[in-house]
C-alpha positions as CSV (number, residue, x, y, z in Angstrom):
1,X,-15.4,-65.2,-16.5
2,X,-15.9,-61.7,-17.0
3,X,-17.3,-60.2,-19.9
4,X,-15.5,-57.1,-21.7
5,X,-17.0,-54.8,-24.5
6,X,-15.5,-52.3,-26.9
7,X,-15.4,-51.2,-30.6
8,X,-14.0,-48.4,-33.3
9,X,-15.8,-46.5,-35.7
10,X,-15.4,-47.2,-39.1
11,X,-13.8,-43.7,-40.0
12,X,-11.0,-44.7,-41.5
13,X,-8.0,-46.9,-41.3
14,X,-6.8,-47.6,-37.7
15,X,-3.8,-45.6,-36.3
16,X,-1.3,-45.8,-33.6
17,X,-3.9,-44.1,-31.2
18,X,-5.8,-46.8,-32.1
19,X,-4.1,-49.4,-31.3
20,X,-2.0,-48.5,-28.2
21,X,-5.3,-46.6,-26.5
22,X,-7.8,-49.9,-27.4
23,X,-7.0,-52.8,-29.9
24,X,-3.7,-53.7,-27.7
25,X,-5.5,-53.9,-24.8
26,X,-8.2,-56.0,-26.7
27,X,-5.3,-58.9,-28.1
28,X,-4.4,-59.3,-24.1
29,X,-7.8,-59.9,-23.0
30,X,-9.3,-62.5,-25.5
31,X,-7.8,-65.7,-23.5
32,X,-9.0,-64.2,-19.8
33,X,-12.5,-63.0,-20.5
34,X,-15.4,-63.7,-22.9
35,X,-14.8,-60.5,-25.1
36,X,-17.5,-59.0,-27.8
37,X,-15.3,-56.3,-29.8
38,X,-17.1,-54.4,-33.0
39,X,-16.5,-51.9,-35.8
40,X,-18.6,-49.5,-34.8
41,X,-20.6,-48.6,-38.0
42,X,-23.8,-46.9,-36.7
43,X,-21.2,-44.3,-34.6
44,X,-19.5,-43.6,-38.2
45,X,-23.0,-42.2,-39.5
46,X,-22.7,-38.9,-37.3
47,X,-20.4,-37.3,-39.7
48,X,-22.7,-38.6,-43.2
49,X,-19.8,-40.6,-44.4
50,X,-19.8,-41.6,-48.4
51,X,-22.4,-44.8,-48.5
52,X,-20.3,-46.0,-51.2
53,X,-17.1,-45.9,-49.2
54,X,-18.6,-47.2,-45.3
55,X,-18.8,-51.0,-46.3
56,X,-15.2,-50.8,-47.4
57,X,-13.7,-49.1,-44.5
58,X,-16.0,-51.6,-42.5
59,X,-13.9,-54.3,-44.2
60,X,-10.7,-52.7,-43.7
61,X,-10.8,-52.3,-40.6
62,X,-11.8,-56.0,-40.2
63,X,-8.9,-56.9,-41.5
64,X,-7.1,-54.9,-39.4
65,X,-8.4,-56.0,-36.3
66,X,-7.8,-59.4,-37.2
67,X,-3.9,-58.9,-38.4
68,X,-3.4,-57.0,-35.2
69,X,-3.9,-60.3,-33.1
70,X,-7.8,-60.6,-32.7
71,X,-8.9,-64.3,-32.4
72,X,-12.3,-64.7,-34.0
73,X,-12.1,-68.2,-32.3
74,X,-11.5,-66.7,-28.8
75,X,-13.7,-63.0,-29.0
76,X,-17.1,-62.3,-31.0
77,X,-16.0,-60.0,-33.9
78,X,-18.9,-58.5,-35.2
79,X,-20.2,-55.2,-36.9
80,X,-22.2,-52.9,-34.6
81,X,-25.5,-52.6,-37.2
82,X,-25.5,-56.6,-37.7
83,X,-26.7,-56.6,-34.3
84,X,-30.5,-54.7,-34.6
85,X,-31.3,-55.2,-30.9
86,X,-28.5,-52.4,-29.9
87,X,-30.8,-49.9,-31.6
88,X,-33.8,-50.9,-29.4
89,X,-31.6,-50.6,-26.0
90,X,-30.5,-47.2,-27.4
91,X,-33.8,-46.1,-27.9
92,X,-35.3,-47.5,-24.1
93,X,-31.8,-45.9,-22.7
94,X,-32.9,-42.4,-24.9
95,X,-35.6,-42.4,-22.4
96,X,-33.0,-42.3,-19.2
97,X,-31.0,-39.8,-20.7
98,X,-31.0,-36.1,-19.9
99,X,-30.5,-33.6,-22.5
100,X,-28.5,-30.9,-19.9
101,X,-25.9,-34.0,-19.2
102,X,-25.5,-35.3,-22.9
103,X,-24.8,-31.6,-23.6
104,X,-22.2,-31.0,-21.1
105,X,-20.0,-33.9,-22.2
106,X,-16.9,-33.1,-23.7
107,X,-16.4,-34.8,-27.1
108,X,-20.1,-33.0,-27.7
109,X,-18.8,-29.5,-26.9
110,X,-15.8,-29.8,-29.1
111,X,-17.8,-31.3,-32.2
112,X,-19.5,-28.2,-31.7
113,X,-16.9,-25.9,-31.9
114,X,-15.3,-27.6,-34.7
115,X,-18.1,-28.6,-36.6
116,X,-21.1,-25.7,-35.9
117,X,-22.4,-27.0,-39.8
118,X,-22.8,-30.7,-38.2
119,X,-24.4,-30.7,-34.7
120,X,-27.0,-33.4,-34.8
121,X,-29.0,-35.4,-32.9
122,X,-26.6,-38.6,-33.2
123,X,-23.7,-36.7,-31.6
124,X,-25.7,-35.2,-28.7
125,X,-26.5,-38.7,-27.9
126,X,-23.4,-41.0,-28.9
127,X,-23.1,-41.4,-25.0
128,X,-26.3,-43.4,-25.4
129,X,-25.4,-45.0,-27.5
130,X,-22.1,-46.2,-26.8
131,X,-23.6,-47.3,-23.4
132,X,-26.2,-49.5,-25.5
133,X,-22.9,-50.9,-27.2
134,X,-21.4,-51.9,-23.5
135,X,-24.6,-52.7,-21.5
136,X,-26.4,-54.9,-24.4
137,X,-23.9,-57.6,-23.5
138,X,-23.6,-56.3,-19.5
139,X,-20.3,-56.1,-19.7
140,X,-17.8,-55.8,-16.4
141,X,-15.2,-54.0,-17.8
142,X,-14.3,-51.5,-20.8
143,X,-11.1,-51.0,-22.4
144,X,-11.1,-47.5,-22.9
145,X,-8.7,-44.5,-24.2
146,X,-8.1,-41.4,-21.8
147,X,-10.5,-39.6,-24.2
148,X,-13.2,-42.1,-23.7
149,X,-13.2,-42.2,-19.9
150,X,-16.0,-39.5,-19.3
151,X,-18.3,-41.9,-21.8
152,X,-17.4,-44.7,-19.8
153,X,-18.6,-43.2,-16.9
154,X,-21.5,-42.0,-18.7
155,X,-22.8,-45.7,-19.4
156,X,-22.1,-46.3,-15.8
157,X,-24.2,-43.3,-14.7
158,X,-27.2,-44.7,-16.9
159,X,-27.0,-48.1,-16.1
160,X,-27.2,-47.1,-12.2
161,X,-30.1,-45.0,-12.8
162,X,-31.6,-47.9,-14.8
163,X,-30.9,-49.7,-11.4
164,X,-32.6,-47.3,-9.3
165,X,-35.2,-46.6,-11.6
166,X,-36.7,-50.2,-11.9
167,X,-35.8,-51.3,-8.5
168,X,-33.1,-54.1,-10.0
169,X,-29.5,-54.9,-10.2
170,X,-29.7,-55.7,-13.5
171,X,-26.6,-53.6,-15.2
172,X,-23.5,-53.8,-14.2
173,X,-21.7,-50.9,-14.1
174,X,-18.7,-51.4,-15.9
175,X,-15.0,-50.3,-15.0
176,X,-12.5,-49.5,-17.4
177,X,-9.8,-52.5,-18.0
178,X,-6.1,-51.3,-18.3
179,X,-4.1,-53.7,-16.3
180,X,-3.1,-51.9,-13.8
181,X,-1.8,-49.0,-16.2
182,X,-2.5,-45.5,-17.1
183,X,-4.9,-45.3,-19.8
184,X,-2.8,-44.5,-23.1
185,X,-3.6,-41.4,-24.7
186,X,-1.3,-41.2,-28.4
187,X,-0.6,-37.8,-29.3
188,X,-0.7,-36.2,-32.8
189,X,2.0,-35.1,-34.7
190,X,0.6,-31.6,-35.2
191,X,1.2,-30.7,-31.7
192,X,-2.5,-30.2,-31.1
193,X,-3.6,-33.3,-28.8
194,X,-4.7,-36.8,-29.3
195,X,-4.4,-38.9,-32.3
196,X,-7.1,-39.0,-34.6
197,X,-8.9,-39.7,-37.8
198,X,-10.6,-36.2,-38.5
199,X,-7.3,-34.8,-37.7
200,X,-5.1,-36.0,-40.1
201,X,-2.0,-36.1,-37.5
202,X,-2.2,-39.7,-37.0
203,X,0.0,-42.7,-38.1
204,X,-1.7,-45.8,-39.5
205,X,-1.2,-49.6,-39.5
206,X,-1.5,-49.3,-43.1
207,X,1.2,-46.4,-43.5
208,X,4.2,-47.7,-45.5
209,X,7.7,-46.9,-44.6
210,X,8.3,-44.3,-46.9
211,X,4.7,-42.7,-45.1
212,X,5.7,-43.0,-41.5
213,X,8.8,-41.0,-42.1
214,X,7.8,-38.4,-44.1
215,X,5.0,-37.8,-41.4
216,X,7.5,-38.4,-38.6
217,X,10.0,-35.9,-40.1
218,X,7.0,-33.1,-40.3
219,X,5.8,-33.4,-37.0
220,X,6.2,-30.0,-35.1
221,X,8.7,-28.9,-33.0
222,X,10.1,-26.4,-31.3
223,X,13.7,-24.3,-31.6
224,X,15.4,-26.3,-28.9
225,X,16.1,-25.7,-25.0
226,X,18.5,-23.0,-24.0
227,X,18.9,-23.6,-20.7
228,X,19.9,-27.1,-19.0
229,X,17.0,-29.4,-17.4
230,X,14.8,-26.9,-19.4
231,X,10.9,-28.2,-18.8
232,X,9.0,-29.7,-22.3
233,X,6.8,-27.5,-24.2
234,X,3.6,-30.1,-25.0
235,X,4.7,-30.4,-28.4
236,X,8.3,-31.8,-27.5
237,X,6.2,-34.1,-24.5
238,X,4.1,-35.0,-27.4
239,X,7.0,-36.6,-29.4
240,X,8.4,-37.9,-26.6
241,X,5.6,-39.8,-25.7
242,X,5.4,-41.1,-28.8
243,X,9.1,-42.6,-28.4
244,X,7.6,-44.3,-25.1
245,X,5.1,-46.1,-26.2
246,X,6.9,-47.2,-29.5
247,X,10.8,-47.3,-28.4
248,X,13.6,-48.7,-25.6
249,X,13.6,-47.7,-22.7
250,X,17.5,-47.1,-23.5
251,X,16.7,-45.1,-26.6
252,X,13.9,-43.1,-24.2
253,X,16.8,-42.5,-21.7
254,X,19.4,-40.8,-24.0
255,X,17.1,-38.5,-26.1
256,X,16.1,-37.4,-22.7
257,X,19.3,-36.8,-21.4
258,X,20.4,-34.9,-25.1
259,X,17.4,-32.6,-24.2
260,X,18.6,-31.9,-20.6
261,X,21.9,-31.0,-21.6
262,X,20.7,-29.1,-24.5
263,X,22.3,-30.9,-27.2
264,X,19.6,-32.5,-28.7
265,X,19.0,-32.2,-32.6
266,X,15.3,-33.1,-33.2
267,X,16.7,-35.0,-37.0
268,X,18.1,-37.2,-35.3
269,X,15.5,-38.2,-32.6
270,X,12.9,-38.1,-35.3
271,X,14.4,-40.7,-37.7
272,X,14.4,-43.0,-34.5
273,X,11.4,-42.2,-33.9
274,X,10.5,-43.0,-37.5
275,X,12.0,-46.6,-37.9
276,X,10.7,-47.3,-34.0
277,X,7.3,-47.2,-35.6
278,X,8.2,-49.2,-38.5
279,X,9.4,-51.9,-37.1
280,X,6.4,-52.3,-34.9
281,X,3.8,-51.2,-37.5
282,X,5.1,-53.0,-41.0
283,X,4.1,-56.9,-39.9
284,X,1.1,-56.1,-38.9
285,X,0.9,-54.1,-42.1
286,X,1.8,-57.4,-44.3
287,X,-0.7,-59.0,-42.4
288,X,-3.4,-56.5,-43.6
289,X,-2.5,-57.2,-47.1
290,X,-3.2,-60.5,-46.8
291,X,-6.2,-60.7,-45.1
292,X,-7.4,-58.2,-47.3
293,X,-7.4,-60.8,-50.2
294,X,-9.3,-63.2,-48.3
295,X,-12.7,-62.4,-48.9
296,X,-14.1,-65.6,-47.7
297,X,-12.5,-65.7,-44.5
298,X,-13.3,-61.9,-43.6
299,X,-17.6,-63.3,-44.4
300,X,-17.1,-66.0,-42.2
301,X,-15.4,-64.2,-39.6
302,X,-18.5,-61.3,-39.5
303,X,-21.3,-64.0,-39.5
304,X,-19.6,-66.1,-36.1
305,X,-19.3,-63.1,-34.5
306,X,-22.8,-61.6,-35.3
307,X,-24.4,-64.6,-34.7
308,X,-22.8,-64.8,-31.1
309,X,-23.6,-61.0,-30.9
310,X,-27.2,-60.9,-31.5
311,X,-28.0,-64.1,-28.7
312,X,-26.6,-61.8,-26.0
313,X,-28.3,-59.2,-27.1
314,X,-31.4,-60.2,-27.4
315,X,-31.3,-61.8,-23.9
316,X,-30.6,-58.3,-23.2
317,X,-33.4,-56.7,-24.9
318,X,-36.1,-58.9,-23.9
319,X,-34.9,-59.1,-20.1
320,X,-35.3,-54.9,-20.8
321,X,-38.6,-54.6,-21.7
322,X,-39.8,-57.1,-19.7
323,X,-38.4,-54.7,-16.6
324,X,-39.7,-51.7,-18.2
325,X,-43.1,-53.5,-18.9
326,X,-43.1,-53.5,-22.3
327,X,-44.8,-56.9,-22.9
328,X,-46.4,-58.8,-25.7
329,X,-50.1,-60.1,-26.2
C-alpha cells in the first residue's frame, strides 16, 4: 500500500481552494493508501501569527478536516509540531539545501514582493521544510494544489540528492496524486489569482449563506462581450471556473453559451453561482458546528494520530542519522 502525505497551515479557516485543490483529494484516498494528513502549525509561524489565537485555529481546522470526510480510523490526523522528529529532518535536510535554489522558488519571490517588512529565514526555507513534512513518513505520492507543484518537486530534488549524496535509495521521490486529473487551482473572487487566506478573496466552509452570496455578488467582473464567441478576460475565466468545479455541467453549458451569444447578465450567473456553493458548502458547515462542541473527541482524535505520527517518524530520523553518521556512544 502506498503511503501519501500532505497538510494545511493553520492560517485560518479552510476555503473552497482548500478543499477542491487538497482535502477532496485527501477523503478519496484514505481507503486506498496508508495516509498521514496534518495541520501544518510550524508553517503558520512564518507570518508571527497571534499565540493566543494559533491553538484555536489549530482546532478549527480539525474540525474541519474531520466534517469534510477525514476518517481518523482510516488516516493519521495529527498536528505538524506534535511530531518533534520533523524538526530534526528539517534541520539534516537544511544542510542539502542551497540558498540560490530556495531563493529562486516562486511562492519565496512573491512573499517578497508582498511582504518586504517579513522576509525571514522560515520562508526562504518552507521548501525544506515541507519536504521534511513528506519524506519523514517516505511518502509515494503528494496530493498537491497547482501552486504547490514547484515545492513538490522541490522535496523530490532533495530527496534525490540525499540519494546520491549517501550512496542509498532511501527516499522516495514522491509524485503528485490527482487521479488522473489536472491539479485544481480555485480562483479568487477579486480577480487576482488563486484562492487564498492572506488574500481575503476566498470562500470558506464556515461561510454562512447569507456570506457566500454577498461575496459571490462582489466578485469582479467585467462590462460584458460585444462581439459573439468573444474570448474571456481572466476575471470572467475565473468565475467560470468557479461554476466548474461547484455546478452541472448543464448549468456550465448555458452560462457559456449566454456569454457567446452576448446575452449574458453576470446577476444572474452569480446568484447560481452563489447557491451552487451553498448547497455543497452548508452540510459540511453543520458538521463543523458540531464537531466543534466535541471537545473530547477532537483530544482523542489529535493523540491517535500523533502517536501513529511520531513511530514513523522516528523510524525516519534514526534511519537518517545513522546514514549520515550521526551516531550515539
Amino acid at each position: 500500500m502506498e503511503t501519501v502525505v500532505s497538510g494545511i497551515r493553520s492560517t485560518g479557516n479552510l476555503h473552497l481552494g482548500n478543499y477542491f485543490g487538497a482535502l477532496r483529494n485527501f477523503i478519496k484516498m484514505q481507503d486506498a493508501a496508508n495516509c498521514f494528513f496534518f495541520i501544518a502549525d510550524y508553517h503558520s509561524l512564518t507570518t508571527h501569527p497571534d499565540p493566543t489565537a494559533l491553538h484555536g485555529n489549530v482546532r478549527d481546522i480539525l474540525a474541519e478536516y474531520l466534517a469534510a470526510g477525514l476518517d481518523p480510523e482510516k488516516s493519521a490526523i495529527f498536528i505538524q509540531s506534535d511530531q518533534p522528529q520533523v524538526a530534526e529532518l528539517y534541520l539534516l535536510l537544511n544542510m542539502h539545501a542551497y540558498v540560490g535554489e530556495l531563493e529562486r522558488t516562486a511562492s519565496f519571490k512573491e512573499k517578497m514582493r508582498k511582504h518586504s517588512d517579513n522576509v525571514n529565514a522560515g520562508l526562504l526555507t518552507y521548501p525544506t521544510l515541507m519536504a521534511a513534512d513528506i519524506l519523514i513518513h517516505k511518502a509515494d505520492k503528494v496530493p498537491v494544489g497547482k501552486d504547490q507543484e514547484q515545492h513538490l518537486e522541490m522535496t523530490r530534488k532533495f530527496a534525490r540528492r540525499f540519494n546520491t549524496k549517501y550512496g542509498v535509495e532511501y527516499f522516495p521521490e514522491p509524485e503528485p496524486y490527482n487521479f488522473g486529473a489536472d491539479l485544481v487551482k480555485v480562483p479568487g473572487l477579486d480577480g487576482s489569482g488563486k484562492m487564498g487566506k492572506s488574500e481575503g478573496n476566498g470562500i470558506y466552509l464556515i461561510d454562512s449563506d447569507k456570506d457566500i452570496r454577498k461575496k459571490v455578488m462582489k466578485a469582479v467582473t467585467d462590462s460584458g462581450p460585444t462581439e459573439p464567441n468573444s474570448e474571456m478576460p481572466e476575471v470572467i475565466r475565473n468565475i467560470f471556473t468557479l461554476l466548474e468545479i461547484v455546478s452541472s455541467p448543464d448549468t456550465v453549458r448555458y452560462y457559456r453559451d449566454k456569454y457567446a451569444d452576448c446575452s449574458i447578465r453576470y446577476g444572474d450567473l452569480k446568484k447560481q453561482l452563489a447557491e451552487d456553493i451553498i448547497a455543497m458548502v452548508a452540510p459540511i458547515r453543520e458538521r463543523i458546528f458540531e464537531i466543534q462542541a466535541d471537545e473530547a473527541y477532537l483530544s482523542e482524535v489529535a493523540r491517535m494520530g500523533a502517536e501513529k505520527a511520531r513511530e514513523s517518524a522516528a523510524k525516519t530520523v534514526a534511519e537518517v542519522r545513522e546514514i549520515m553518521g550521526i551516531k550515539r556512544f
